[in-house]
Structures are given as C-alpha cells and as structure tokens.
C-alpha atoms as a printed R data frame, in Angstrom:
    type eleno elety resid chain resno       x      y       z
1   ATOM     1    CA   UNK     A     1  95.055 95.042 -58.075
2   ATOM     2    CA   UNK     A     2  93.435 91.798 -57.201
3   ATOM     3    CA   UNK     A     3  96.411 90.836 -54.869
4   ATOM     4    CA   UNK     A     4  97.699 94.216 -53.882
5   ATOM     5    CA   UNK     A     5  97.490 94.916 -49.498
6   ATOM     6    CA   UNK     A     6  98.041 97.810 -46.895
7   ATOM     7    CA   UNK     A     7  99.179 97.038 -43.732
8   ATOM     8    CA   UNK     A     8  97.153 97.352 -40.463
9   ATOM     9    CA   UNK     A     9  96.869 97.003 -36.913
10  ATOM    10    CA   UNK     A    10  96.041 95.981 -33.884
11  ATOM    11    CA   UNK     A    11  95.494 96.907 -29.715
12  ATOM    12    CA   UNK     A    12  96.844 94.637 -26.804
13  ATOM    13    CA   UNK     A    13  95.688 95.326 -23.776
14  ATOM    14    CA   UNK     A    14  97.388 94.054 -20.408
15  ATOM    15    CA   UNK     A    15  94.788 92.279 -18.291
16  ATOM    16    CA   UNK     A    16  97.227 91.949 -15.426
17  ATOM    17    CA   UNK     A    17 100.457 91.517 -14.345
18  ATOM    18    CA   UNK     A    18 104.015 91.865 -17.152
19  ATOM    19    CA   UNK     A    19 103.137 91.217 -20.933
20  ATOM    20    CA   UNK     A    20 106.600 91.318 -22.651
21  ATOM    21    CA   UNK     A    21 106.801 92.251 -26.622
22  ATOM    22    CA   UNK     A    22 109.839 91.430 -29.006
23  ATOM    23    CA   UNK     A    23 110.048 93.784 -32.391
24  ATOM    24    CA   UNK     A    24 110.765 92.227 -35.663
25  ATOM    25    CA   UNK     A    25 114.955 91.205 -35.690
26  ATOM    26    CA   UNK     A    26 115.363 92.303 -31.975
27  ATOM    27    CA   UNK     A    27 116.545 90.417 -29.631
28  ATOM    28    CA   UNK     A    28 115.209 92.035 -26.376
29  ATOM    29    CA   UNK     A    29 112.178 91.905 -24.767
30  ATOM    30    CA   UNK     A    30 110.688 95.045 -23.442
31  ATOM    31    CA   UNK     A    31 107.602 95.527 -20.883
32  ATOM    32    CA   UNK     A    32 104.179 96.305 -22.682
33  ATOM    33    CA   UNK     A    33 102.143 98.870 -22.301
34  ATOM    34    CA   UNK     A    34  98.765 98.817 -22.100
35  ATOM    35    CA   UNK     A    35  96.925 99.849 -25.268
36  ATOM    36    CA   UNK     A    36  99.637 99.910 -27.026
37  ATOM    37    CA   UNK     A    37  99.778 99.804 -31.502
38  ATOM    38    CA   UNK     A    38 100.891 95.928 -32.800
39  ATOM    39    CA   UNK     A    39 102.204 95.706 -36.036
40  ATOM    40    CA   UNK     A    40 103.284 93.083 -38.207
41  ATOM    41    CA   UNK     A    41 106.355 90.742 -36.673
42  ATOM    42    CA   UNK     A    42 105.933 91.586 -33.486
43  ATOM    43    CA   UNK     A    43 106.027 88.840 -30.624
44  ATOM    44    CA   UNK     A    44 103.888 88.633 -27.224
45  ATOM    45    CA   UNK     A    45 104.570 86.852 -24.930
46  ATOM    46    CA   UNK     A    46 102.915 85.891 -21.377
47  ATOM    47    CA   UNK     A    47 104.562 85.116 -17.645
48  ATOM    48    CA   UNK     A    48 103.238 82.843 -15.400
49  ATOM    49    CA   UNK     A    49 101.686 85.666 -13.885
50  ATOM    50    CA   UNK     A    50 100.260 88.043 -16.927
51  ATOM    51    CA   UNK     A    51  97.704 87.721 -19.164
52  ATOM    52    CA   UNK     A    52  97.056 89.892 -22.031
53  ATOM    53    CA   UNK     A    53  94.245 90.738 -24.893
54  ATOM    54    CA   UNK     A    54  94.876 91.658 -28.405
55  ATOM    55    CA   UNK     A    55  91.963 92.919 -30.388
56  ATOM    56    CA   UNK     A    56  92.496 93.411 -34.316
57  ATOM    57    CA   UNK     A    57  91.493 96.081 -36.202
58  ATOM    58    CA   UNK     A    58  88.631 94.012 -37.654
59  ATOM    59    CA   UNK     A    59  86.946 92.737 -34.012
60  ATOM    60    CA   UNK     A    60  88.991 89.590 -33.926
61  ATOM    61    CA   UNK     A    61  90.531 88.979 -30.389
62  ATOM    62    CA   UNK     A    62  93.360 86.721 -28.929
63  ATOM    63    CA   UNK     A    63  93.342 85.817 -25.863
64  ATOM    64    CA   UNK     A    64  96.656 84.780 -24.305
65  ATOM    65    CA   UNK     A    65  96.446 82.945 -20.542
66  ATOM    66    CA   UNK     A    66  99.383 82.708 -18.502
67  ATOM    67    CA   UNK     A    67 102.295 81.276 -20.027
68  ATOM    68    CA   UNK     A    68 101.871 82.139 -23.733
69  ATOM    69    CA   UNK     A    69 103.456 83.390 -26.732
70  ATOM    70    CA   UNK     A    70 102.463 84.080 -30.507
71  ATOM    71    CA   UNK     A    71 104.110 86.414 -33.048
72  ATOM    72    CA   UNK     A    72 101.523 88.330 -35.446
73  ATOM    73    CA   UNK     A    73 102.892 87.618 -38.584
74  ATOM    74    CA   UNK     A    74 100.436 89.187 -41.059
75  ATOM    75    CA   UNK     A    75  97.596 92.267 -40.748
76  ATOM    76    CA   UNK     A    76  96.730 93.122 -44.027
77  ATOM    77    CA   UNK     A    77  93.610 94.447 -45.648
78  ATOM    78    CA   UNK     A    78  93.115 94.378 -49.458
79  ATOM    79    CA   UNK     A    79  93.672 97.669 -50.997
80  ATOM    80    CA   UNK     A    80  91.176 97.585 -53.469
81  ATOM    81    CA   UNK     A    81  88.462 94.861 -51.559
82  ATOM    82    CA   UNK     A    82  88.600 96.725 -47.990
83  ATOM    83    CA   UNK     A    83  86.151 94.264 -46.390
84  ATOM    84    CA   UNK     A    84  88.649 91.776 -47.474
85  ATOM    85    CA   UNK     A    85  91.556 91.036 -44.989
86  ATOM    86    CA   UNK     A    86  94.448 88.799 -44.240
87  ATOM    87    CA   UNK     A    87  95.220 87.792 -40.615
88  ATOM    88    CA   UNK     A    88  97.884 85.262 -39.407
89  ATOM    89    CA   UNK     A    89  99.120 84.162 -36.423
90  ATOM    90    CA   UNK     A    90 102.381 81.879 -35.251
91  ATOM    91    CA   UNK     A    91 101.627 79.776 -31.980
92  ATOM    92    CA   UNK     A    92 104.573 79.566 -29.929
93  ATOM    93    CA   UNK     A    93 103.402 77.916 -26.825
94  ATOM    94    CA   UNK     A    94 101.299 78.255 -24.140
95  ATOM    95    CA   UNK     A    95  97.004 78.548 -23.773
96  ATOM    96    CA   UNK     A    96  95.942 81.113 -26.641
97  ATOM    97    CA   UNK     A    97  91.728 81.427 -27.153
98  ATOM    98    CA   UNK     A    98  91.212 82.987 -30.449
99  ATOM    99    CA   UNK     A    99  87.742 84.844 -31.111
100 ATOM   100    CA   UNK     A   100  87.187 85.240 -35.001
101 ATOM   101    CA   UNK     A   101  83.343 87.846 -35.746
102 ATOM   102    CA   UNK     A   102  80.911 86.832 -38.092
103 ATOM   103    CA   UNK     A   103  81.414 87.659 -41.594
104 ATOM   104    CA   UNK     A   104  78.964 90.293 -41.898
105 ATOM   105    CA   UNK     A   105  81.325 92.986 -42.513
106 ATOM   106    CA   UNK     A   106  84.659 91.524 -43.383
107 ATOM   107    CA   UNK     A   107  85.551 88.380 -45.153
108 ATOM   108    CA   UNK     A   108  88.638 86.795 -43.463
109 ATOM   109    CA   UNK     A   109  91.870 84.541 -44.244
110 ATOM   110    CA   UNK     A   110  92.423 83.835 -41.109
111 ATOM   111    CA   UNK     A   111  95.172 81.318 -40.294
112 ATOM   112    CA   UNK     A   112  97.607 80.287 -37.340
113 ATOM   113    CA   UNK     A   113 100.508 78.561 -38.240
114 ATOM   114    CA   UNK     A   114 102.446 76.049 -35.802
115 ATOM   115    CA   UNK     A   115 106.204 76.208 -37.221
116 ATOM   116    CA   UNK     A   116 107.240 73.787 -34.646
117 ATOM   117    CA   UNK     A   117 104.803 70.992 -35.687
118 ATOM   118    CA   UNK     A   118 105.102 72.603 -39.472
119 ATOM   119    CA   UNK     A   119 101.627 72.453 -39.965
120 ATOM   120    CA   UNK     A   120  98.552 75.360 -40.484
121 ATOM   121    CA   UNK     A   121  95.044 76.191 -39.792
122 ATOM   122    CA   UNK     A   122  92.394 78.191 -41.445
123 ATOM   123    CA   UNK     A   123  90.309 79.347 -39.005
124 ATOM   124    CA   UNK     A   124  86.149 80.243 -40.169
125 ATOM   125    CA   UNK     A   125  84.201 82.889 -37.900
126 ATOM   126    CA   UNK     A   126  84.000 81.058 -34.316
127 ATOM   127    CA   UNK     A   127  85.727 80.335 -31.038
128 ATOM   128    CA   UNK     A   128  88.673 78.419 -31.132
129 ATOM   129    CA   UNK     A   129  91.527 76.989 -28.299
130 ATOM   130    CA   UNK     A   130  94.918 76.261 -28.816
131 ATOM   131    CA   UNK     A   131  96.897 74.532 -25.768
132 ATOM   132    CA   UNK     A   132 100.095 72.191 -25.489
133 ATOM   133    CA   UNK     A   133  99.210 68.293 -24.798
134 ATOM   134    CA   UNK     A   134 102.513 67.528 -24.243
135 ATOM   135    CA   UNK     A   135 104.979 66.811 -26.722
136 ATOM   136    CA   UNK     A   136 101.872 68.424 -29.257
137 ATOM   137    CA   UNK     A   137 100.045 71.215 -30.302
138 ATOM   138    CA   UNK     A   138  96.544 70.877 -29.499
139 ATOM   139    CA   UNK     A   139  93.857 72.932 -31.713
140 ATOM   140    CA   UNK     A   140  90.417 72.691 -30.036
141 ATOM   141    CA   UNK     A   141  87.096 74.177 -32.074
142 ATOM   142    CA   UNK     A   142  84.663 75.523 -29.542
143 ATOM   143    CA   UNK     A   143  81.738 77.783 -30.372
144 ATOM   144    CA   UNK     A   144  80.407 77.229 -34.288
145 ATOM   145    CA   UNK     A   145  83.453 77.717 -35.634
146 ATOM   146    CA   UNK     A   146  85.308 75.011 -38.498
147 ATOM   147    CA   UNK     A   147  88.938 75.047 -39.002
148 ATOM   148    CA   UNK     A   148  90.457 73.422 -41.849
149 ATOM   149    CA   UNK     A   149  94.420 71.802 -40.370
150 ATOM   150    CA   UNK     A   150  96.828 71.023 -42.638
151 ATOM   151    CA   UNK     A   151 100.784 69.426 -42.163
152 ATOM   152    CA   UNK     A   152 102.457 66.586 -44.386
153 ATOM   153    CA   UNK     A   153 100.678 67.038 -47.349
154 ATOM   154    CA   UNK     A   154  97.080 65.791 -45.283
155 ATOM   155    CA   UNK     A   155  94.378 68.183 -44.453
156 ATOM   156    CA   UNK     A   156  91.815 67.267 -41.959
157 ATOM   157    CA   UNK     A   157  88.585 69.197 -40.798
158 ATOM   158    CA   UNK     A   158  87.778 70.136 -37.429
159 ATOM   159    CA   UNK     A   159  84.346 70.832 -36.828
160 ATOM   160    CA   UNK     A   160  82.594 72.356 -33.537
161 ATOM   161    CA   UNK     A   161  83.189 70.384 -30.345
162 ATOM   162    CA   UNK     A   162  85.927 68.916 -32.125
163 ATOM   163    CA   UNK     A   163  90.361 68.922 -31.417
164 ATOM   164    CA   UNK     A   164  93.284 67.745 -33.239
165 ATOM   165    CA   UNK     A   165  96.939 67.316 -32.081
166 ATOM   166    CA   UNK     A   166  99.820 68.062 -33.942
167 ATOM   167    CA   UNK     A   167 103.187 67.119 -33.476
168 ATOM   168    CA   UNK     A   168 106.361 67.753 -35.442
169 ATOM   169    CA   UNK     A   169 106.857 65.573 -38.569
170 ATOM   170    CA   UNK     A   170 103.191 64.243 -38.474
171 ATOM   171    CA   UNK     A   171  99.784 64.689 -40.331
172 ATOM   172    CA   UNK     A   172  96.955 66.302 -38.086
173 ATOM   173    CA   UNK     A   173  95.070 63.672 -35.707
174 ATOM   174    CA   UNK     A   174  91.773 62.598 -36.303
175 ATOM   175    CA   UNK     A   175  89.116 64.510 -34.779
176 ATOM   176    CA   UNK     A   176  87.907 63.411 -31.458
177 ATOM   177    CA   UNK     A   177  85.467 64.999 -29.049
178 ATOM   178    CA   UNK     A   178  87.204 68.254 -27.454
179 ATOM   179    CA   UNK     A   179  86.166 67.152 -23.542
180 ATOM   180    CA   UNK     A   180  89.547 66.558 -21.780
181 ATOM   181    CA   UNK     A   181  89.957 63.876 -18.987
182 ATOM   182    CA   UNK     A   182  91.883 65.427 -16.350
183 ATOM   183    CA   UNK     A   183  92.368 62.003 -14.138
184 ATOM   184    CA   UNK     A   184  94.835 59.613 -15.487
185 ATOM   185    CA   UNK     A   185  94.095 56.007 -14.833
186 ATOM   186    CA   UNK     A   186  90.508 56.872 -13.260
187 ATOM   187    CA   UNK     A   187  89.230 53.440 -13.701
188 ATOM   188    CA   UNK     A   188  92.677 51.793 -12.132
189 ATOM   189    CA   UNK     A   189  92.933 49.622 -15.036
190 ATOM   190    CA   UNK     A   190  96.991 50.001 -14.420
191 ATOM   191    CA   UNK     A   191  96.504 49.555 -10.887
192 ATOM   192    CA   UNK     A   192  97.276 52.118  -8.761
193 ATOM   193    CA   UNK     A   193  99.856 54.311 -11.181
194 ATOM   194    CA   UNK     A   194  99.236 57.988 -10.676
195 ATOM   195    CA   UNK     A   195  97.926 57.563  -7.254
196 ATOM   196    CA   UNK     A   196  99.376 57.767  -3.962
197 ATOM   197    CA   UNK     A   197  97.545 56.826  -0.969
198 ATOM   198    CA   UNK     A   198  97.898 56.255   3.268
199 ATOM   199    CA   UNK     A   199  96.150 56.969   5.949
200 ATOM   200    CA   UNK     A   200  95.895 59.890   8.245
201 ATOM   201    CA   UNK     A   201  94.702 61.830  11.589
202 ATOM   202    CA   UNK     A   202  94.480 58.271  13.154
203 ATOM   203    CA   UNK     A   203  93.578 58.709  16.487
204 ATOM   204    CA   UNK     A   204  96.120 57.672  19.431
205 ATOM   205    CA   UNK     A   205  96.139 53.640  20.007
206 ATOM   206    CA   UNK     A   206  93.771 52.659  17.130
207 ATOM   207    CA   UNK     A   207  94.697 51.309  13.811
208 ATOM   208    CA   UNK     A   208  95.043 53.281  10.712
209 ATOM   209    CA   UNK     A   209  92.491 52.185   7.986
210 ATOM   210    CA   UNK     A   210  93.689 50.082   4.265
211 ATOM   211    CA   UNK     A   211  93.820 50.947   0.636
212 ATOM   212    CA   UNK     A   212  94.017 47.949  -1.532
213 ATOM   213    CA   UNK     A   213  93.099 46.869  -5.325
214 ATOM   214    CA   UNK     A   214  90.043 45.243  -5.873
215 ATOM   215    CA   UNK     A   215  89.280 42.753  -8.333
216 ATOM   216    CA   UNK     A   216  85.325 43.339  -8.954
217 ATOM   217    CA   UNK     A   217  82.798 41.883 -10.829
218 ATOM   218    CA   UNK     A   218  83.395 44.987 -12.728
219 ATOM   219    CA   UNK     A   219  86.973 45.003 -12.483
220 ATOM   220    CA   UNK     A   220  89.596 46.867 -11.006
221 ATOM   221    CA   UNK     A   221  88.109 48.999  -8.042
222 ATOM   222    CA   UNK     A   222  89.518 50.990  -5.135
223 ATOM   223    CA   UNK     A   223  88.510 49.493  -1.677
224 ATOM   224    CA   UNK     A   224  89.293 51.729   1.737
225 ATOM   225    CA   UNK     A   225  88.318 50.044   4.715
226 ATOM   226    CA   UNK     A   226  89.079 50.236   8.073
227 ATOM   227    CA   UNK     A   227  87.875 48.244  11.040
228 ATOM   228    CA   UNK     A   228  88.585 47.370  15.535
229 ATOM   229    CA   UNK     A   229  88.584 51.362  15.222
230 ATOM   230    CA   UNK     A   230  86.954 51.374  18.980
231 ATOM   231    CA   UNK     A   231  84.891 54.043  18.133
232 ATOM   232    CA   UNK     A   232  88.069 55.976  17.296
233 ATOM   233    CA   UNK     A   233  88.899 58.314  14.090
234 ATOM   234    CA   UNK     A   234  90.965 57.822  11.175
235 ATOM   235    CA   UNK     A   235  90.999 58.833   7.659
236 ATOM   236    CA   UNK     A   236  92.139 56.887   4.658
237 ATOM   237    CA   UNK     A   237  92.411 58.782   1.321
238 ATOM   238    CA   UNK     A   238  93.872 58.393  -2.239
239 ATOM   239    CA   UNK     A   239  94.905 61.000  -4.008
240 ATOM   240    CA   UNK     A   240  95.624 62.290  -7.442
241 ATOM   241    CA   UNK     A   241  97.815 65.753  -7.830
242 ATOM   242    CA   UNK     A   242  96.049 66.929 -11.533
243 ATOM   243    CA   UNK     A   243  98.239 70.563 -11.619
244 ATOM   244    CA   UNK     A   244  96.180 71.382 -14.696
245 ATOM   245    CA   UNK     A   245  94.520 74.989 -16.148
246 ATOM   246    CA   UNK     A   246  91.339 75.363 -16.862
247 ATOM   247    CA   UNK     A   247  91.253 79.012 -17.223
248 ATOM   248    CA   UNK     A   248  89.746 78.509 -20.599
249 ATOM   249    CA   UNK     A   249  87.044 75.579 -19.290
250 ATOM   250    CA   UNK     A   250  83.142 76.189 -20.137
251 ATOM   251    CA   UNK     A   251  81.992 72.854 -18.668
252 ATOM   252    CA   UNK     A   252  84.066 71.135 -15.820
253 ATOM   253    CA   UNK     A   253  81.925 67.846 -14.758
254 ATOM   254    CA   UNK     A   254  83.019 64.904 -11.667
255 ATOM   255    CA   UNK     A   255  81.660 61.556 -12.191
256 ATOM   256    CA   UNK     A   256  82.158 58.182 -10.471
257 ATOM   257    CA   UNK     A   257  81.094 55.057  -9.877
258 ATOM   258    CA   UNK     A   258  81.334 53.832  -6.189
259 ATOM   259    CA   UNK     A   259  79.476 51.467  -3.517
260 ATOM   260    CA   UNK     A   260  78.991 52.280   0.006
261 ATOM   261    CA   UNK     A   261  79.526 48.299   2.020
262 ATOM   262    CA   UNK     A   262  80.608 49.516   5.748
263 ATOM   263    CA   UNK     A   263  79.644 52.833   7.577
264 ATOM   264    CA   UNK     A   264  79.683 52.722  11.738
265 ATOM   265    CA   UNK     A   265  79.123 56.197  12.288
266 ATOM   266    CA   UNK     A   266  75.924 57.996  11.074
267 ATOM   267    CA   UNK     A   267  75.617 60.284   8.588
268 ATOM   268    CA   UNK     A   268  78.189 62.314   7.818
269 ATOM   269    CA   UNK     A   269  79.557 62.519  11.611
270 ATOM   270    CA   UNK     A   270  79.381 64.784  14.504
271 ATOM   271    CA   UNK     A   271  80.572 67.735  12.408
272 ATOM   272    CA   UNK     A   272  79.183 66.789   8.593
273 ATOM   273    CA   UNK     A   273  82.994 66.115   7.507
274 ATOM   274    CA   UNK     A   274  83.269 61.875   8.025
275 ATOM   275    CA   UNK     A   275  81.934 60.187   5.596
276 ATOM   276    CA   UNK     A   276  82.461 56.501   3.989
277 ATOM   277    CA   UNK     A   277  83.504 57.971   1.042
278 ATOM   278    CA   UNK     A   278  84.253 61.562  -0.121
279 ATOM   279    CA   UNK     A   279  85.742 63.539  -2.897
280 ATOM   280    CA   UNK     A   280  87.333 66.286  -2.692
281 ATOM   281    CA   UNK     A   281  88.782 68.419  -5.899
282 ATOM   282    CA   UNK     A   282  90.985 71.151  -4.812
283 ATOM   283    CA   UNK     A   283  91.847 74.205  -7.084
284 ATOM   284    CA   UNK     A   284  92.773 77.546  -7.610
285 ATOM   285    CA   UNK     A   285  90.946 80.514  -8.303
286 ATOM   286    CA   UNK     A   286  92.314 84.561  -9.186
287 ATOM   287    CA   UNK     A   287  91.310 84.686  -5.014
288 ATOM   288    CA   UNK     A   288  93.643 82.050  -4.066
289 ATOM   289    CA   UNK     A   289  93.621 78.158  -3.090
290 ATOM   290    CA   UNK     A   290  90.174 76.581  -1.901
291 ATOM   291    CA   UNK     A   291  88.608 72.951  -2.717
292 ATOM   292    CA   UNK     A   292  84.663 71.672  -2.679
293 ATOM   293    CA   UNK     A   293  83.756 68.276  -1.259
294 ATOM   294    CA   UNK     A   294  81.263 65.713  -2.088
295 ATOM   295    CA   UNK     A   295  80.362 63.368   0.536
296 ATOM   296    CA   UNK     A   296  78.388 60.578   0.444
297 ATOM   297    CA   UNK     A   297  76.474 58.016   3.212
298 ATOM   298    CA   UNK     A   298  73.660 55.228   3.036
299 ATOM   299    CA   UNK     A   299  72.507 55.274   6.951
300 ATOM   300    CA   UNK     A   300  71.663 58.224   9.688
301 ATOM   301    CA   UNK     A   301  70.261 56.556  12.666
302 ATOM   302    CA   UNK     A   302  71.576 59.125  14.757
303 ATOM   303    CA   UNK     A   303  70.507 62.656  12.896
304 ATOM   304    CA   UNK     A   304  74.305 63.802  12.423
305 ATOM   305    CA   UNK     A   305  74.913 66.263  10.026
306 ATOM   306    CA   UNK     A   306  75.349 65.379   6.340
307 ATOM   307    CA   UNK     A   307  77.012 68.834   4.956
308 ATOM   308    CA   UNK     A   308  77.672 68.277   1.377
309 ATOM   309    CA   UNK     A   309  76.533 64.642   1.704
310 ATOM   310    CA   UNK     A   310  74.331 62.312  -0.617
311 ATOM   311    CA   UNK     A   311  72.628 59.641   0.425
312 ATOM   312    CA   UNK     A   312  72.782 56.488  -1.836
313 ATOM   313    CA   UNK     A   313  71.663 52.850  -1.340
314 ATOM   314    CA   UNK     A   314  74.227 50.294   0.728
315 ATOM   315    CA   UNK     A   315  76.107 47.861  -0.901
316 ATOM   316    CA   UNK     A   316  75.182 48.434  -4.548
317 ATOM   317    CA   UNK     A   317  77.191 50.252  -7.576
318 ATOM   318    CA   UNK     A   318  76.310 53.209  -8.449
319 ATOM   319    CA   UNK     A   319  76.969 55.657 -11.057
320 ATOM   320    CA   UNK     A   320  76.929 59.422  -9.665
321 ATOM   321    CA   UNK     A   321  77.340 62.360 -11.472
322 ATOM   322    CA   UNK     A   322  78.044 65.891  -9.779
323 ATOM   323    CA   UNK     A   323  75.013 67.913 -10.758
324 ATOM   324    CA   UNK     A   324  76.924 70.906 -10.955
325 ATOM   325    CA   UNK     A   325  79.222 72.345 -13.459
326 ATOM   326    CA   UNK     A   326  82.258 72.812 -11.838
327 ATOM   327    CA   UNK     A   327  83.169 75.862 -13.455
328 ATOM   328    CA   UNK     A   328  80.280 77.884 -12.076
329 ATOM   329    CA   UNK     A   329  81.666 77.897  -8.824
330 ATOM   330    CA   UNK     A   330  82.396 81.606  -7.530
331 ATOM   331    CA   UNK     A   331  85.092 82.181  -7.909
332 ATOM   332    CA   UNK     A   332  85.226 80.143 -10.640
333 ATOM   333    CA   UNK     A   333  88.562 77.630 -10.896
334 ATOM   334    CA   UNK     A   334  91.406 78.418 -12.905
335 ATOM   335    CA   UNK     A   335  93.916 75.619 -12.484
336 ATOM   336    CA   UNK     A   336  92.771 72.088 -10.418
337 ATOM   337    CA   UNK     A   337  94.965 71.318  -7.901
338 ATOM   338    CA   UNK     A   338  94.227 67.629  -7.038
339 ATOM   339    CA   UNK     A   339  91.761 65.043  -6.803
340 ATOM   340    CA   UNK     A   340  91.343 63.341  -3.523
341 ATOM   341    CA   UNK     A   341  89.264 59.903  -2.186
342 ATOM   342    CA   UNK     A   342  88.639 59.630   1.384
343 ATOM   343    CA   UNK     A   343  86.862 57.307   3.738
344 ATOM   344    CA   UNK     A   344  86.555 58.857   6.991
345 ATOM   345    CA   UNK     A   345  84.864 58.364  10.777
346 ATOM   346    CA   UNK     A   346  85.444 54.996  12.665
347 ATOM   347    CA   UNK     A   347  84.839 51.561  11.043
348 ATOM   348    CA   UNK     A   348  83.818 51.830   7.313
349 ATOM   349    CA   UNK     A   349  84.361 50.236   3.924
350 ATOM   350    CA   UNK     A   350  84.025 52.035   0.221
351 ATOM   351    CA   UNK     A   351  84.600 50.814  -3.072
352 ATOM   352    CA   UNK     A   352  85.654 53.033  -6.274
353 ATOM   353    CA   UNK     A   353  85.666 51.594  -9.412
354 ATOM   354    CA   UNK     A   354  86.095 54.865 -11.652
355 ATOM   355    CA   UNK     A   355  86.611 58.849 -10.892
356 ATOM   356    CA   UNK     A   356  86.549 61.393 -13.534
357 ATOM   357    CA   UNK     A   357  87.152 64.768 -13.812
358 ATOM   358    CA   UNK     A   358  86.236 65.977 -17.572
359 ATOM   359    CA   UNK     A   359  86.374 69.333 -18.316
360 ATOM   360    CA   UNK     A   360  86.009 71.473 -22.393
C-alpha cells in the first residue's frame, strides 16, 4: 500500500513551429499535435525551429527551447497518498527550463536524470535550467528552488543562483555562481585569441587606422588608433562572433573598462554614429536580426550629435557598466550574435582593457 502507484499524465502544447514525439520501443518520429495526452516513455524532441510546453498533471511545466529533447520516464501518483506523486525526467540535450509549484497541494519526487553523464537530480519546488556547456551537462538553479545532484557515488547541493556541470564518468562540479560570461578572453590576457580585427570604410587616399596589444599599467589592453587621416573617415573595429542563446536569460548585463586618449572629431560626428570608441552587441530576436550600440566621447566643441553616446573624462580608465538590462530590450534577444569594438571618425585613439557580456 505504502509503495503501490497509478499512472498519469500530462499536456504538450506546440508553441511554434514541428515538435516531434517518439513512443516507447518505436523507432519513428511522428509530428505532434498540439494538446496532445503524454504518457510514460514517450520522447520530445525540439528542431531548430520549434519550441514546445509540457504541463503535468500536477502544474509542473517543461519548457523545451529550440533544439531539445527529454523522454518522460515516470508520472505516477501514489494510489493510496494522492497528493503524493512521482515525476522523472531524462535530459537528452538541448535548453530545457523546468518549473516545479509549491508544495501546497502535492508533495513531489521530482528528479531528472542525465544517462549520458550517469548522474541525477532531485529537484525541490522552484525554477530550474538545464543547458549543454560543451562536452557537459549544465544544471542551473534559478528562482528559490534547491536541487540535490548526484553521480559517482558524490552528492553535491545546488542552491538558488547556483550551477553545476556534469560530464560523463565524473562527480558533480562545485557550485559556482549561475551568471555566464558570454566573451571569451574579454580581458585579452591570451592576447588577441577569439578576436578578429581590421579596418574598414576607409575613405579613398587616407590610411586605414591600427589594432595592436597593449601592455598597460593594468595589463593587456586593446589600443585602436588611427592618425594623418586629413580629416578623412575610417573605422577600425574588433570583433567577437558569441553565436550563443539566451532565450532563457533574466539578466543580460555589458561592462568594460576603457580610456578615451585621441578624438579629432566632436562628439559623436556629423550623424551621431563616429565615435572613439563604440560597442556594438548584435542579436537576434523572434522579429529577426537587429543590434544596439553604445558610444562613447570626452569632447564636443562643435555640438555634433552624440546618439547613444556617453561622455566620460579623457585619458583616464574607467569602469562603465551598461545601465540597462539587456534583456529588456523589445523585442527582447534570443540568441547574441556578436560583440563588436569600434573606433570611428578621423584621427582618434581608444584603449580597452576588458569587455564583458554576462548574462543568467
């Protein structure tokens, strides 16, 4: 009696585009429809395109983003303790955000299992997000929620704000802060890996401007100059392709630390869009491609335009954060495209020691 269970079920529901399901000892996938019963054994599985919704019988949802696949491997409610139920999932791959309801009404066993890493989680009421960190399995805790992660005989705790990686053959990682840093090598301590750089939209018979390393009295640093530009234009840029999602983000903030040394041309030019230094992040959104810039200047003698421009002290450091939350934006992103550092206008000379894109 005390161990005794009826099966249950749940409701996907196809946000958009082709959700493909797989019965239990099938081997063909079939189109979903929307609505539709799950039952136990049953995989789901995402395109690059879809994106689907399954809500179980006791309020519990899983979200699965593009590119995603789980198999719901137990529903169960206990026959003779009703508000008593057992839920599992199997993460296959892909961005899955799991939704667990407060245990007002139902007390839960709720656990997702990773058979490739060989490890398990049991997951309290809370938000919780699992995503690949290439070659591992990352489980992220989000909203008040506490998941206990176990593989190799070692169980480790994984509190709010917290995520752990696992990978096959290995115990769960320590818990570190959840926030993600989308820029690799954003302080250039390994030079200028990751980056590619150049110049561009030089005008006829004028020189195009430099990107070199820095050493600093803070260390490595970025330095885009350019100078003889005879009043001309040019643009130099580095510039970071990032390719990520963050469908799933809350928080999405741009930091950096930079120093304005050189600017000829006021402001941020005739038209707002030359500056000594400028970031640019471009991403996606469900609306298509688009990007926001960030410009910055430390002299306007002659009242151009500063569009999207800050104005900061010349030749000192300083540490800038974007105000904004970059996930705000409307539309909001879903996937960052690339991170881009330009200097811009005629004669001018920037320094940037770190750029950071951290998003959770």
């Amino acid at each position: 009696m005390a161990t005794a269970t009826d099966t249950q079920s749940a409701h996907l529901k196809v946000v958009r585009g082709t959700v493909l399901v797989q019965e239990s000892r099938r081997l063909d996938w079939v189109a979903a429809a929307d609505g539709m019963d799950l039952a136990e054994g049953l995989r789901i599985r995402t395109d690059e395109t879809s994106q689907a919704l399954v809500t179980i019988f006791e309020g519990s949802q899983v979200n699965l983003f593009p590119g995603s696949e789980v198999t719901v491997t137990s529903l169960r409610r206990l026959r003779f303790q009703p508000n008593s139920v057992n839920l599992a999932l199997a993460y296959v791959k892909g961005r899955v955000r799991i939704e667990i309801g407060d245990g007002s009404a139902y007390r839960r066993d709720f656990r997702v299992l990773f058979p490739e890493a060989g490890a398990s989680a049991t997951l309290l009421e809370g938000s919780y997000s699992i995503d690949i960190a290439e070659p591992n399995a990352e489980l992220k805790v989000r909203d008040g929620g506490r998941a206990a992660v176990r593989a190799q005989d070692r169980e480790v705790e994984v509190r709010s704000g917290q995520r752990t990686q696992l990978s096959r053959g290995q115990p769960p990682t320590i818990p570190v802060a959840a926030a993600r840093e989308l820029a690799i090598n954003g302080r250039f301590q390994d030079g200028m890996a990751r980056w590619t750089w150049g110049s561009r939209d030089v005008a006829p018979k004028s020189p195009p401007g430099n990107v070199n390393l820095a050493g600093t009295e803070l260390g490595n640093a970025i330095r885009l100059s350019r100078s003889d530009s005879n009043a001309a234009h040019a643009e130099t840029y580095v510039r970071q392709e990032i390719n990520q999602d963050v469908s799933d983000f809350r928080v999405l903030r741009l930091f950096m630390q930079l120093r304005l040394v050189n600017q000829s041309l006021s402001g941020g030019g005739y038209l707002g869009s030359e500056y000594p230094l400028m970031v640019r992040v471009s991403y996606r959104t469900e609306r298509g491609d688009t990007s926001v810039v960030y410009g910055f200047y430390y002299q306007n003698e002659s009242d151009n335009l500063t569009t999207n421009g800050t104005l900061l002290p010349e030749g000192e450091w300083v540490s800038y954060g974007v105000p904004e939350n970059l996930m705000s934006l409307d539309p909001a992103p879903v996937r960052i495209l690339a991170l881009e550092v330009t200097a811009s206008g005629h004669d001018y000379e920037s320094l940037l020691k770190e750029i950071s894109l951290e998003g959770e």
